[in-house]
PyMOL Python script that loads the backbone (N, CA, C, O; Angstrom):
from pymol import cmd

cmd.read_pdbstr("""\
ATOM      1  N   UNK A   1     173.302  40.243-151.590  1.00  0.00           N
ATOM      2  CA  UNK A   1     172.734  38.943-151.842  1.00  0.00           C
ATOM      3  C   UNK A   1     171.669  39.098-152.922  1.00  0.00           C
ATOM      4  O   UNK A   1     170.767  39.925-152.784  1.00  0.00           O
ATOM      5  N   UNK A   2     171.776  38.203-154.147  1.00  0.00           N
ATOM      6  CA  UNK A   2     170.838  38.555-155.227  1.00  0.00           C
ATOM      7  C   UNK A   2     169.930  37.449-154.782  1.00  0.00           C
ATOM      8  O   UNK A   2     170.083  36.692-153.823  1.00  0.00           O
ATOM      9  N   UNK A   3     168.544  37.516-156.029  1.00  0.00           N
ATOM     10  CA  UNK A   3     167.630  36.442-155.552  1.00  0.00           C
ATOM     11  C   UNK A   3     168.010  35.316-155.976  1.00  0.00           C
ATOM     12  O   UNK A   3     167.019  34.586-156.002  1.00  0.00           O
ATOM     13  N   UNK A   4     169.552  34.401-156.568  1.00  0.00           N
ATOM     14  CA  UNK A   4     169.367  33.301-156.700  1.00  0.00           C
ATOM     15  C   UNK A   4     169.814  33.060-156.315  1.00  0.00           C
ATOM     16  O   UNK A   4     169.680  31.837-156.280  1.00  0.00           O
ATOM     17  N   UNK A   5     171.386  33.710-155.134  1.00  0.00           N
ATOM     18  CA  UNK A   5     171.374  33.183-153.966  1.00  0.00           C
ATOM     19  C   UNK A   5     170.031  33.019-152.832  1.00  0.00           C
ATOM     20  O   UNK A   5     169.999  31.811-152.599  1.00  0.00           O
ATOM     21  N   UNK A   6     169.571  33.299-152.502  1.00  0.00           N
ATOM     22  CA  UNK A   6     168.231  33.141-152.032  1.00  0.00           C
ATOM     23  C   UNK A   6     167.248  31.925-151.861  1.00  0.00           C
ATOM     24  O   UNK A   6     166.775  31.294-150.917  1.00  0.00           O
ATOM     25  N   UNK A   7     167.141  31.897-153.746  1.00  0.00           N
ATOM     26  CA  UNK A   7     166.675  30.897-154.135  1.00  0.00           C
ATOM     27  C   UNK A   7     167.310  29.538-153.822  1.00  0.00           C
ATOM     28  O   UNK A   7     166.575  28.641-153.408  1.00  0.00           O
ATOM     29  N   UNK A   8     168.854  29.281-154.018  1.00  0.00           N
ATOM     30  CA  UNK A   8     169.606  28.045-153.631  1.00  0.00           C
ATOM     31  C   UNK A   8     169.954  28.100-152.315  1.00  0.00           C
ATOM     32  O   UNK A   8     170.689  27.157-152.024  1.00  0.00           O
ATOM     33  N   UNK A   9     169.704  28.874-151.352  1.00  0.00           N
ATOM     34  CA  UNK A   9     169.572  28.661-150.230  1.00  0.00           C
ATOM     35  C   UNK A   9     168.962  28.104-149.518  1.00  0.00           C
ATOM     36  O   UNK A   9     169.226  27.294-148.629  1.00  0.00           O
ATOM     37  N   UNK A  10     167.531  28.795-150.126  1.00  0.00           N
ATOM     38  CA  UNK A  10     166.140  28.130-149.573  1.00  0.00           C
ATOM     39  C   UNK A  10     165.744  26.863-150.128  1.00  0.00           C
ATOM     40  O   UNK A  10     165.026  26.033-149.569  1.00  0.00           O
ATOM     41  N   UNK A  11     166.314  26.767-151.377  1.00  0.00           N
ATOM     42  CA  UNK A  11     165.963  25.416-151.778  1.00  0.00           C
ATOM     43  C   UNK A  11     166.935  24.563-151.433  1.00  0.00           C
ATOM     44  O   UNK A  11     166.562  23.395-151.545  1.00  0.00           O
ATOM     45  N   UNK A  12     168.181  24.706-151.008  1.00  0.00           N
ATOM     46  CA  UNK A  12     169.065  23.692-149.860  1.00  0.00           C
ATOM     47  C   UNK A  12     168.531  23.447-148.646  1.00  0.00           C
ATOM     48  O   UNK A  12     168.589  22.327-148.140  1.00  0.00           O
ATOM     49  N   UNK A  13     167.903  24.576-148.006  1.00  0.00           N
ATOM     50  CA  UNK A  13     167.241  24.572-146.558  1.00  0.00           C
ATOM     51  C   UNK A  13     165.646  23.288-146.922  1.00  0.00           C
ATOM     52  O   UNK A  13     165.340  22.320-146.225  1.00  0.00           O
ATOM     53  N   UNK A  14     165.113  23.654-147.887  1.00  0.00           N
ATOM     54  CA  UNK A  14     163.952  22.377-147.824  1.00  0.00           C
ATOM     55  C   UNK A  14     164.334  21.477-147.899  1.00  0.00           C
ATOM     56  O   UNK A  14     164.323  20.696-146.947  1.00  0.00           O
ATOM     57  N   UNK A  15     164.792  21.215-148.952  1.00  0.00           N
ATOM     58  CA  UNK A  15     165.710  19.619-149.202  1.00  0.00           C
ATOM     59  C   UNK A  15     166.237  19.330-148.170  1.00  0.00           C
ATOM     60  O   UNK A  15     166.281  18.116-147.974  1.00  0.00           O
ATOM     61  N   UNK A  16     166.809  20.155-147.156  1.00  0.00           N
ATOM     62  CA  UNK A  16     167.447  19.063-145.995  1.00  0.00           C
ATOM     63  C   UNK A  16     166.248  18.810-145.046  1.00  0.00           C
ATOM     64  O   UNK A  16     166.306  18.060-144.071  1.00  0.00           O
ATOM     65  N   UNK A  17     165.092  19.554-145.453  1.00  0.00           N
ATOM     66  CA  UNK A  17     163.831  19.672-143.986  1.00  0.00           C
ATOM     67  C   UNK A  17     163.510  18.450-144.443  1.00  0.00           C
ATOM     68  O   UNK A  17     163.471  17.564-143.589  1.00  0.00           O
ATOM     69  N   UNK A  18     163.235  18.116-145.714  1.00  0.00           N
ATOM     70  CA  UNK A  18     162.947  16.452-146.229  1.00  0.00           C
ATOM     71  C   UNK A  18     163.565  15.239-146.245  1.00  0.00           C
ATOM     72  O   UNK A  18     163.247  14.061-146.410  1.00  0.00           O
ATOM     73  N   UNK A  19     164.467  15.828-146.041  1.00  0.00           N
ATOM     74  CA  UNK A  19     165.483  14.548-146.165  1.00  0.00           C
ATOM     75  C   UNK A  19     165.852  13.982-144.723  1.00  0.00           C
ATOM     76  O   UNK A  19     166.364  12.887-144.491  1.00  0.00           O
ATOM     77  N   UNK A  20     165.409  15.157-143.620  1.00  0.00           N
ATOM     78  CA  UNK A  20     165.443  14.855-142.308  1.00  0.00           C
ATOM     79  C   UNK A  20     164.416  14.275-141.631  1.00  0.00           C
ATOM     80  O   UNK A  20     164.682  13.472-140.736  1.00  0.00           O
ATOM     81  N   UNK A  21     163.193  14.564-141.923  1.00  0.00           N
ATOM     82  CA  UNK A  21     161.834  14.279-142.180  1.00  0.00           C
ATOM     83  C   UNK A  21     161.101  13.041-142.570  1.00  0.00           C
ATOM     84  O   UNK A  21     160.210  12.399-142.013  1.00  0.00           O
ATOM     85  N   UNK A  22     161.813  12.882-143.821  1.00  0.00           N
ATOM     86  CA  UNK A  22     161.676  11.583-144.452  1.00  0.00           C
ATOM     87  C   UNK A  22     161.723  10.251-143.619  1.00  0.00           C
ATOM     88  O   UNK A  22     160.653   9.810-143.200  1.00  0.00           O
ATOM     89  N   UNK A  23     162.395   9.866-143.465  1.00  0.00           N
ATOM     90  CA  UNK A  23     163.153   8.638-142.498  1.00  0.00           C
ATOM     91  C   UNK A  23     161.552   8.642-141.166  1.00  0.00           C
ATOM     92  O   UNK A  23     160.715   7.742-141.108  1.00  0.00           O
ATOM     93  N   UNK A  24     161.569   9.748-140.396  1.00  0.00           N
ATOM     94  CA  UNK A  24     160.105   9.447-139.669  1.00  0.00           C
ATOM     95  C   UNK A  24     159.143   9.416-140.184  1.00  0.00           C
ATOM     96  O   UNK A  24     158.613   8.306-140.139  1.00  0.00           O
ATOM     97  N   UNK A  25     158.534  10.264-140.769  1.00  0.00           N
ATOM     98  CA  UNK A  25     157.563   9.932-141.563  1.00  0.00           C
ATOM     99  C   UNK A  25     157.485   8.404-142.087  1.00  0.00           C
ATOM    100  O   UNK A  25     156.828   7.537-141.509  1.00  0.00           O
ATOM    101  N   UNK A  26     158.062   8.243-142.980  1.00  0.00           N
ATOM    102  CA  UNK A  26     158.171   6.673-143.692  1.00  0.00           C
ATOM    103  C   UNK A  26     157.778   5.643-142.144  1.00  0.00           C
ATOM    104  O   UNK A  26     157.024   4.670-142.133  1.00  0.00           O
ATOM    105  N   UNK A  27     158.336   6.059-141.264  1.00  0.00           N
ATOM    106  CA  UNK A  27     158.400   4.961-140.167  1.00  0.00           C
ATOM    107  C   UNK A  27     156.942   5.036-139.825  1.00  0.00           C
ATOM    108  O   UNK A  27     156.211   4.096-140.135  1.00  0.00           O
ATOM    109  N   UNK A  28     156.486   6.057-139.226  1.00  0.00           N
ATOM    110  CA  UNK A  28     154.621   6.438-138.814  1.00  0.00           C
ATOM    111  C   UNK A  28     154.247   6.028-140.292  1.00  0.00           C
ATOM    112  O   UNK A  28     153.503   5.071-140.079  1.00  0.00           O
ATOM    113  N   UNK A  29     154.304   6.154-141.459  1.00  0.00           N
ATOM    114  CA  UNK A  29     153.240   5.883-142.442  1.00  0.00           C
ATOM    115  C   UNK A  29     153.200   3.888-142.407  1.00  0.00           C
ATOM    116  O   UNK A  29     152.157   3.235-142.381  1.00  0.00           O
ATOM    117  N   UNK A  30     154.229   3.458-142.414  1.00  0.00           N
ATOM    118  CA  UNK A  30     154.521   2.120-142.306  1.00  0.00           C
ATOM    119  C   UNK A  30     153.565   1.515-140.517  1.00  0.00           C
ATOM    120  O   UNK A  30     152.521   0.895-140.311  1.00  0.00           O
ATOM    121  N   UNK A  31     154.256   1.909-139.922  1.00  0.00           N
ATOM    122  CA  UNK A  31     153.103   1.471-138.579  1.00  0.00           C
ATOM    123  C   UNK A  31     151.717   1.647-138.389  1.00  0.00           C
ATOM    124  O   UNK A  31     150.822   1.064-137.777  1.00  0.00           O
ATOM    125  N   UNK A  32     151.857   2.887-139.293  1.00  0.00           N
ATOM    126  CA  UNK A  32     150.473   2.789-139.476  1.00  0.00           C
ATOM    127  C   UNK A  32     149.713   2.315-139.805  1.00  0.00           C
ATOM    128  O   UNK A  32     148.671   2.150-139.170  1.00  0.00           O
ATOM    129  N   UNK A  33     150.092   1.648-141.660  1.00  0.00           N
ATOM    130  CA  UNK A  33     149.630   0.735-142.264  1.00  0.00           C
ATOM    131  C   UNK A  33     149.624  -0.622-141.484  1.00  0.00           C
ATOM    132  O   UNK A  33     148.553  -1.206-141.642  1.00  0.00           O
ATOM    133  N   UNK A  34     150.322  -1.146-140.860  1.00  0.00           N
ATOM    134  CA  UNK A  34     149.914  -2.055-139.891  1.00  0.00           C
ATOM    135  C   UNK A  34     148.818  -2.177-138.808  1.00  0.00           C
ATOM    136  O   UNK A  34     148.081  -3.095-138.447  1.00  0.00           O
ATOM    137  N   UNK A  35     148.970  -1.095-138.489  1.00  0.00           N
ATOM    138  CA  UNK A  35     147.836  -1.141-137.243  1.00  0.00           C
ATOM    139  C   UNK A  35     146.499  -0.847-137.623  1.00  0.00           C
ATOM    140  O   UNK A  35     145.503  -0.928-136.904  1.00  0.00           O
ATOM    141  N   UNK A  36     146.561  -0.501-138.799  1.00  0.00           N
ATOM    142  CA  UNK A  36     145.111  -0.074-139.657  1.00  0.00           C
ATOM    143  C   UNK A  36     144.951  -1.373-139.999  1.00  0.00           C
ATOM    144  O   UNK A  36     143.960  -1.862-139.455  1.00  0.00           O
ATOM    145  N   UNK A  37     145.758  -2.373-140.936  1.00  0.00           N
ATOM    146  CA  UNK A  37     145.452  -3.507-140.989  1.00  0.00           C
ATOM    147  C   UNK A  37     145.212  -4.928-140.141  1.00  0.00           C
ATOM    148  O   UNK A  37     144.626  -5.981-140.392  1.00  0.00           O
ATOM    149  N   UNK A  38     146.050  -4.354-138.887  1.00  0.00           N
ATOM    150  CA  UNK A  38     145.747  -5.246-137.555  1.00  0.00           C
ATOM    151  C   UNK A  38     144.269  -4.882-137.222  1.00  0.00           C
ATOM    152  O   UNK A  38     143.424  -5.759-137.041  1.00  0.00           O
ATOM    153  N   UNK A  39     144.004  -3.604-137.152  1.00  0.00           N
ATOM    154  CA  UNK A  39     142.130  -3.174-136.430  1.00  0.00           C
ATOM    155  C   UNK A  39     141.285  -3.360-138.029  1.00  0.00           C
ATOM    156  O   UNK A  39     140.056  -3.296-138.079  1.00  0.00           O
ATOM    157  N   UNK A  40     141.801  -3.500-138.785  1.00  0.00           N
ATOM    158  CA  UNK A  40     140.725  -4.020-139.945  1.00  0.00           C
ATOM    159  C   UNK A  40     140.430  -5.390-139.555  1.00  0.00           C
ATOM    160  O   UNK A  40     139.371  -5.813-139.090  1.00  0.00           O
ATOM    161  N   UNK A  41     141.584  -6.081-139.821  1.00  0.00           N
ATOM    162  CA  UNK A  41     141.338  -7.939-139.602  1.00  0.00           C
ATOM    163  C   UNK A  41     140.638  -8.009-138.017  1.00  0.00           C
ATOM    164  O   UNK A  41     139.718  -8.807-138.202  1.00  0.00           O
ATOM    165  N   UNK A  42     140.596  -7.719-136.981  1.00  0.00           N
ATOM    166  CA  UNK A  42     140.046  -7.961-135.579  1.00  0.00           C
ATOM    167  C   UNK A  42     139.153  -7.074-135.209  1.00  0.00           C
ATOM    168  O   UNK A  42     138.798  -6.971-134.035  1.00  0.00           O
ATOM    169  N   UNK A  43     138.713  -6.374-136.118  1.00  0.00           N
ATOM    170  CA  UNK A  43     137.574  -5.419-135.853  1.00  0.00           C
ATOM    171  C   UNK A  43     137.691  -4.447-134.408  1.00  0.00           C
ATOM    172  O   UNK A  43     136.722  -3.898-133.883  1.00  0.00           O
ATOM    173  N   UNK A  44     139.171  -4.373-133.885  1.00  0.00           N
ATOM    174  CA  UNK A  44     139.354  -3.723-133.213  1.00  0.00           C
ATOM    175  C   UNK A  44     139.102  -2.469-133.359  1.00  0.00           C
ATOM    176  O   UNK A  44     139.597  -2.232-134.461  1.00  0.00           O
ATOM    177  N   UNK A  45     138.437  -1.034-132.781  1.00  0.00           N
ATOM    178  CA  UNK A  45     138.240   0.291-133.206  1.00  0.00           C
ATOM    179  C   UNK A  45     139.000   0.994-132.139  1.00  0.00           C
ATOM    180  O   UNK A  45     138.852   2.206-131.983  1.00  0.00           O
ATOM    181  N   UNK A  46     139.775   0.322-131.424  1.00  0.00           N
ATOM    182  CA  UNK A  46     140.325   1.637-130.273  1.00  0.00           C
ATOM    183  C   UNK A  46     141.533   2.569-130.949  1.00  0.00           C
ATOM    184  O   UNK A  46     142.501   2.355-131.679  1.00  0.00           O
ATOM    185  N   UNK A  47     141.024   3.543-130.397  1.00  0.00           N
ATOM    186  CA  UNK A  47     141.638   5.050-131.038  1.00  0.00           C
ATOM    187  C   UNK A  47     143.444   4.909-130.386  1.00  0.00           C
ATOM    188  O   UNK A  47     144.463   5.144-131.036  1.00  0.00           O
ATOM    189  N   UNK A  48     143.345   4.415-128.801  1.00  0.00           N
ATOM    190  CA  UNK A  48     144.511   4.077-128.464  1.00  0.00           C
ATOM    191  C   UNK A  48     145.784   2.983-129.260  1.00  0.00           C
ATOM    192  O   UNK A  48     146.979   3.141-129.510  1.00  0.00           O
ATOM    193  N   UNK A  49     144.833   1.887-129.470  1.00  0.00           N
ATOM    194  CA  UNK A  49     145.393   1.225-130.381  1.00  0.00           C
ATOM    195  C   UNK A  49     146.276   2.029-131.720  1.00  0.00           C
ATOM    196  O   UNK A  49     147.458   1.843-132.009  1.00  0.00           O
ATOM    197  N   UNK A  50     145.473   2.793-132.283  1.00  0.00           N
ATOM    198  CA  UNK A  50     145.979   3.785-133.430  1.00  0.00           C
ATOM    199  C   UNK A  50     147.201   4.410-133.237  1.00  0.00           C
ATOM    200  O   UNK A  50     148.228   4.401-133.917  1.00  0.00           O
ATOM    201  N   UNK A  51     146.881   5.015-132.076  1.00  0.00           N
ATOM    202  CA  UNK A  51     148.091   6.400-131.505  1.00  0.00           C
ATOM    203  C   UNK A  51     149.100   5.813-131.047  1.00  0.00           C
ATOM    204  O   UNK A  51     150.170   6.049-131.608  1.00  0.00           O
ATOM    205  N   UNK A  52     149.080   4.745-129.739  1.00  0.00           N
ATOM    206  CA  UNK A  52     150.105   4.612-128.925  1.00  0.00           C
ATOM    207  C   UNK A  52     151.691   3.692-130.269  1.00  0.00           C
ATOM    208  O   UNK A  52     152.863   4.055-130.367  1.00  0.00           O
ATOM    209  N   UNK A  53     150.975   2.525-131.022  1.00  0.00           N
ATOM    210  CA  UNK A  53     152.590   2.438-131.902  1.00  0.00           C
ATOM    211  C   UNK A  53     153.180   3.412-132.219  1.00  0.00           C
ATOM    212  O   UNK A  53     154.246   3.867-131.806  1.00  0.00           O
ATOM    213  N   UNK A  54     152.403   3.803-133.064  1.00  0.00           N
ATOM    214  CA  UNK A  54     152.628   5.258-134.426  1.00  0.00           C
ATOM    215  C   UNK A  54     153.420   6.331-133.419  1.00  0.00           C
ATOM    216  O   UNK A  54     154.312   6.794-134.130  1.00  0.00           O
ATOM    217  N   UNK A  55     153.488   6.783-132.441  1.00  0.00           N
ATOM    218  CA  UNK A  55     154.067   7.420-132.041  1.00  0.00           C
ATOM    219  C   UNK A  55     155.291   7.319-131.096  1.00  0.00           C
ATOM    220  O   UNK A  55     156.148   8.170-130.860  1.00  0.00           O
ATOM    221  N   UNK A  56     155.157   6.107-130.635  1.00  0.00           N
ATOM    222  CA  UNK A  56     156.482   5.257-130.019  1.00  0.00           C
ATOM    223  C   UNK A  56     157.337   4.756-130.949  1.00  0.00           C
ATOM    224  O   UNK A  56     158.485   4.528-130.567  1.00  0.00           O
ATOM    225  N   UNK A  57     156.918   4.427-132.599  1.00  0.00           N
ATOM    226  CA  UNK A  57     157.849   3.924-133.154  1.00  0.00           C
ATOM    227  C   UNK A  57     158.218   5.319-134.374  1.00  0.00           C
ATOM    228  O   UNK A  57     158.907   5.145-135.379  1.00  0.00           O
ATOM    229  N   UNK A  58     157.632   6.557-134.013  1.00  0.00           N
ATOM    230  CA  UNK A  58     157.975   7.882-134.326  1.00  0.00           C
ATOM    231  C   UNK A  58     159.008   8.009-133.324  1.00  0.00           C
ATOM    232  O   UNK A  58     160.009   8.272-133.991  1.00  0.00           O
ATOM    233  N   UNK A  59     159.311   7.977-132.226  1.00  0.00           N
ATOM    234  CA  UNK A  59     160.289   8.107-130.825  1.00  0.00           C
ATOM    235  C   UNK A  59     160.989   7.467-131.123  1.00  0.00           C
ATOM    236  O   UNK A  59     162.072   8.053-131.158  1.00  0.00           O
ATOM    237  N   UNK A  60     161.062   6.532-131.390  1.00  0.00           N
ATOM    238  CA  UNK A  60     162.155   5.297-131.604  1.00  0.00           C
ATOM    239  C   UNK A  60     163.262   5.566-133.355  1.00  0.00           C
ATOM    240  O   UNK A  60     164.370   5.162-133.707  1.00  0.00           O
ATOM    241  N   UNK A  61     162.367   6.292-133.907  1.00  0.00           N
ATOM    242  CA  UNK A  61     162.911   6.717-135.225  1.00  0.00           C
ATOM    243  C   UNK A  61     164.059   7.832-135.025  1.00  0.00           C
ATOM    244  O   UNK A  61     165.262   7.921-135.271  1.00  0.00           O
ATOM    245  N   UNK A  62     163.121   8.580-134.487  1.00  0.00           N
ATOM    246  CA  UNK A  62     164.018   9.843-133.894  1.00  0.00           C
ATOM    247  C   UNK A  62     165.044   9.780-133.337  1.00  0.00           C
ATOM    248  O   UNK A  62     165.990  10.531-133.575  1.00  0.00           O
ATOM    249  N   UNK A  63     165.044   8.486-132.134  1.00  0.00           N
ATOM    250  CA  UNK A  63     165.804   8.401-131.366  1.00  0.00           C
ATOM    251  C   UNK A  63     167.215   7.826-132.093  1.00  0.00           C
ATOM    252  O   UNK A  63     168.270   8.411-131.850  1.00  0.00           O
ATOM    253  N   UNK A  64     167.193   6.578-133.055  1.00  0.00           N
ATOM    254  CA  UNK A  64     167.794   6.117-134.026  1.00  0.00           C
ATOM    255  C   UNK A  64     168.371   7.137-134.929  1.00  0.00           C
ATOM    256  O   UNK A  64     169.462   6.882-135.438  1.00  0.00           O
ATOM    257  N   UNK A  65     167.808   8.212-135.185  1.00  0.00           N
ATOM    258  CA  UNK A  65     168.041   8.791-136.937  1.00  0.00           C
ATOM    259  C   UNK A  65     169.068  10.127-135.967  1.00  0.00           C
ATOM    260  O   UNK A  65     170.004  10.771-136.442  1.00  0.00           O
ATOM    261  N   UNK A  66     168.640  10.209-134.863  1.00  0.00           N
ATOM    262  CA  UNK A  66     169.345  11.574-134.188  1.00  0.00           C
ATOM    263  C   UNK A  66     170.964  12.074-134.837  1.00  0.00           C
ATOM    264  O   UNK A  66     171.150  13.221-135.245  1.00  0.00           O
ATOM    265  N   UNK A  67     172.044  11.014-134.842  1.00  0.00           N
ATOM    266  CA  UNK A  67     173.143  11.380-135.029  1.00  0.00           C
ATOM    267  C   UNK A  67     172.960  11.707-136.790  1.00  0.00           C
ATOM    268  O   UNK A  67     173.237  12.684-137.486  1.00  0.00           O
ATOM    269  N   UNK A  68     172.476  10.630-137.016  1.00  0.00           N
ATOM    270  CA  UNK A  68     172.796  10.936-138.432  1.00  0.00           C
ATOM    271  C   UNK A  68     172.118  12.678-139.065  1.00  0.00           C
ATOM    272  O   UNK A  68     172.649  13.435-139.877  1.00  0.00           O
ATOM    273  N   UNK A  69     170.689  12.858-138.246  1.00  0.00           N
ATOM    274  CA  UNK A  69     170.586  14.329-138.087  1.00  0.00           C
ATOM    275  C   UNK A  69     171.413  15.188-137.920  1.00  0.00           C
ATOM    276  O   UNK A  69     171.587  16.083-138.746  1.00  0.00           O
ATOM    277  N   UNK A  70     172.045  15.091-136.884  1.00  0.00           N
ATOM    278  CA  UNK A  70     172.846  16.445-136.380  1.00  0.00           C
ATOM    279  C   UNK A  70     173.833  16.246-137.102  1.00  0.00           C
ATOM    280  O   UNK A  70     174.465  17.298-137.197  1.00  0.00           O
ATOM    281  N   UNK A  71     174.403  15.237-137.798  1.00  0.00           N
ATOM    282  CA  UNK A  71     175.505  15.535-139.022  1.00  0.00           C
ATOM    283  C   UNK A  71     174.898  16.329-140.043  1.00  0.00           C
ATOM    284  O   UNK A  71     175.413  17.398-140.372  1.00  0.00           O
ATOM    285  N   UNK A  72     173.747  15.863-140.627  1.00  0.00           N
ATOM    286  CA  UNK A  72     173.176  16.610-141.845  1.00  0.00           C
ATOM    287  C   UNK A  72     173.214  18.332-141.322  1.00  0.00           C
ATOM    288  O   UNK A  72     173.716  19.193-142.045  1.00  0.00           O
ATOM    289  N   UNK A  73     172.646  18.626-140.057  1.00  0.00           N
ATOM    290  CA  UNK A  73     172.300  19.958-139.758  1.00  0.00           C
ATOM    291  C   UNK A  73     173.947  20.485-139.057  1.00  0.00           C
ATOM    292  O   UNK A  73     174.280  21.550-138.535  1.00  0.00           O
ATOM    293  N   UNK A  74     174.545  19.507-139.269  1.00  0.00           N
ATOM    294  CA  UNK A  74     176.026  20.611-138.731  1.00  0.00           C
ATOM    295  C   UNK A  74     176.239  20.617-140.097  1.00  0.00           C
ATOM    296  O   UNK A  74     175.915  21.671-140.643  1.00  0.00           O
ATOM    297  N   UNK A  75     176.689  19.751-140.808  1.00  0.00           N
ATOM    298  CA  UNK A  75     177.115  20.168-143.245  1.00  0.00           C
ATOM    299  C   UNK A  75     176.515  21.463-143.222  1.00  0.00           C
ATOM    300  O   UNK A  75     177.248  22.438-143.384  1.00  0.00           O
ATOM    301  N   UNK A  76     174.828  21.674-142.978  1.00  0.00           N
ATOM    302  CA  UNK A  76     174.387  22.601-143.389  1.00  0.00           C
ATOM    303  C   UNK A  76     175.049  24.134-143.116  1.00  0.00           C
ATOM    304  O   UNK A  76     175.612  25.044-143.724  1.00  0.00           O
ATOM    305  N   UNK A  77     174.592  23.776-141.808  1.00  0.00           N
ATOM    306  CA  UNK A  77     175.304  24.771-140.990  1.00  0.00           C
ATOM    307  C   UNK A  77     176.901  25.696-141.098  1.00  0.00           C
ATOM    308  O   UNK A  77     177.125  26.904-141.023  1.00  0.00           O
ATOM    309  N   UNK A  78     177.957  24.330-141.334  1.00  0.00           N
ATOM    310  CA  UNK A  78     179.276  24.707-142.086  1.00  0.00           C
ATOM    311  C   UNK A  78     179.211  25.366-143.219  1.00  0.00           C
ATOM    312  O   UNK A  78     179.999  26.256-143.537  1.00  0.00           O
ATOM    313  N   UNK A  79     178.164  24.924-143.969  1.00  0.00           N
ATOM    314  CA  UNK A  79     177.873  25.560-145.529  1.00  0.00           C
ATOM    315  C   UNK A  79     177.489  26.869-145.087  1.00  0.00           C
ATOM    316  O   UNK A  79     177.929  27.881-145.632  1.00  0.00           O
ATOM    317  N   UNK A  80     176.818  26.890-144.279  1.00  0.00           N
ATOM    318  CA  UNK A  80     175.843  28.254-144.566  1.00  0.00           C
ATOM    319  C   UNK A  80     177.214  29.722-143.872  1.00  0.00           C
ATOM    320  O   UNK A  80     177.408  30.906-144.148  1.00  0.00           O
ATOM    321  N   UNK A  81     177.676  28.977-143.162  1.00  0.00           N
ATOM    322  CA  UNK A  81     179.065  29.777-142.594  1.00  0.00           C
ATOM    323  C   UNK A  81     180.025  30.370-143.399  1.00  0.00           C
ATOM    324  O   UNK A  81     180.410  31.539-143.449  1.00  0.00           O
ATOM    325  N   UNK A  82     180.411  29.206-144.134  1.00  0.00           N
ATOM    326  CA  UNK A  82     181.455  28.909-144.992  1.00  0.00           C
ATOM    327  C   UNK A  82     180.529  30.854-146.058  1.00  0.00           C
ATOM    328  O   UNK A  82     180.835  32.041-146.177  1.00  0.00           O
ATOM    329  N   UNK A  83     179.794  30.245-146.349  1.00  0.00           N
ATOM    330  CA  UNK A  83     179.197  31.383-147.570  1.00  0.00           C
ATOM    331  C   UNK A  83     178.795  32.871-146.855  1.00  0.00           C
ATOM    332  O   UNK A  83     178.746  33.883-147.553  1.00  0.00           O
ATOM    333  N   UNK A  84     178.609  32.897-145.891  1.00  0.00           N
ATOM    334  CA  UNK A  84     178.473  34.093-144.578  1.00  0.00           C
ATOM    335  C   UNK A  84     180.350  34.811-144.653  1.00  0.00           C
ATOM    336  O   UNK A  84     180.642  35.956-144.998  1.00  0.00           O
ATOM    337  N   UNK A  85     181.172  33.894-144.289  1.00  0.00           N
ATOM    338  CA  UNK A  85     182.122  33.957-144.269  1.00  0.00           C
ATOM    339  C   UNK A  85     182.949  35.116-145.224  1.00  0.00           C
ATOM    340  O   UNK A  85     183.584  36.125-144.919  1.00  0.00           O
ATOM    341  N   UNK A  86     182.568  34.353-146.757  1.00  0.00           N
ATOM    342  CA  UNK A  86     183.368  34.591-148.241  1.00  0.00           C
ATOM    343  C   UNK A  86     182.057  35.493-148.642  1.00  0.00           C
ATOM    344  O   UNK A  86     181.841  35.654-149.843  1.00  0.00           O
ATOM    345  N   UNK A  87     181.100  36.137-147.598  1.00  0.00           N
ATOM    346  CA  UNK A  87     180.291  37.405-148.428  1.00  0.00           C
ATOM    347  C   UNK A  87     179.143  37.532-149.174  1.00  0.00           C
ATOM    348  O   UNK A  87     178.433  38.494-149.468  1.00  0.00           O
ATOM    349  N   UNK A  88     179.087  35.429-149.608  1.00  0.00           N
ATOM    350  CA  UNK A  88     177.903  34.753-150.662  1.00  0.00           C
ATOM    351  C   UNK A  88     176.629  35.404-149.603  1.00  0.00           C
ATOM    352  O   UNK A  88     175.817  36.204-150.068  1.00  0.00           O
ATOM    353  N   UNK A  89     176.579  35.039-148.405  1.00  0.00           N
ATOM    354  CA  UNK A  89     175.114  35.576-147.386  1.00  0.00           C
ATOM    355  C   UNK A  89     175.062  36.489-147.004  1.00  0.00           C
ATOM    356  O   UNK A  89     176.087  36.809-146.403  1.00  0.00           O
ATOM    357  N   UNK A  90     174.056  37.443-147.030  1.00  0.00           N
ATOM    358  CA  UNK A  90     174.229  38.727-146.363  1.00  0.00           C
ATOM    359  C   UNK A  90     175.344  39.750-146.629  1.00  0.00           C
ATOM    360  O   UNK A  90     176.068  40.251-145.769  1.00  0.00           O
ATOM    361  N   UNK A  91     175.378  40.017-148.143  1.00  0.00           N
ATOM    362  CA  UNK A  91     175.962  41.206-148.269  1.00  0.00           C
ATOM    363  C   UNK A  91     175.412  41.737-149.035  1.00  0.00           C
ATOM    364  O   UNK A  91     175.744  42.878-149.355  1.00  0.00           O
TER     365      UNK A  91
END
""", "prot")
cmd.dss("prot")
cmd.show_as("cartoon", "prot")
cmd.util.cbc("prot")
cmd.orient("prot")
C-alpha cells in the first residue's frame, strides 16, 4: 500500500464522516438558532430550555437519517472490501 492509496482512503473515510454528520449537525445548529431567538425575545434564561430541543430534535435527526446512514456506511464498507479483496488495501 503506497501513500496515495492512504491518502484516498482517508480522504474517502472523512468525507463520508461529513456527509454523515452533516444532516445532524445542520438540525442542532437550526434549533438552536431558534431557541436562542425564542429566550432572546422572552427573556427566558433557562439552561433547560437550551438543551432539552437541541437534543431531542438531534434524536429525531438520527432517528430519521439512520437508514440512509447505514447505506452510506455499507457503499463504504463494500468499497473498502472490494479494494482489500483486488490487493489495493493492505498489501
Amino acid at each position: 500500500m503506497n501513500e496515495m492509496e492512504v491518502i484516498t482512503l482517508a480522504r474517502a473515510a472523512i468525507w463520508m464522516a461529513i456527509e454523515i454528520s452533516m444532516p445532524v449537525m445542520l438540525v442542532g445548529l437550526f434549533v438552536g438558532l431558534i431557541v436562542a431567538l425564542f429566550q432572546a425575545l422572552t427573556q427566558i434564561q433557562e439552561m433547560t430550555l437550551a438543551f432539552v430541543p437541541k437534543i431531542v430534535a438531534i434524536f429525531m435527526a438520527i432517528y430519521v437519517m439512520l437508514p440512509a446512514f447505514s447505506i452510506k456506511m455499507t457503499e463504504f464498507m463494500r468499497m473498502l472490501a472490494d479494494q482489500i479483496i483486488a490487493g489495493g488495501v493492505g498489501s
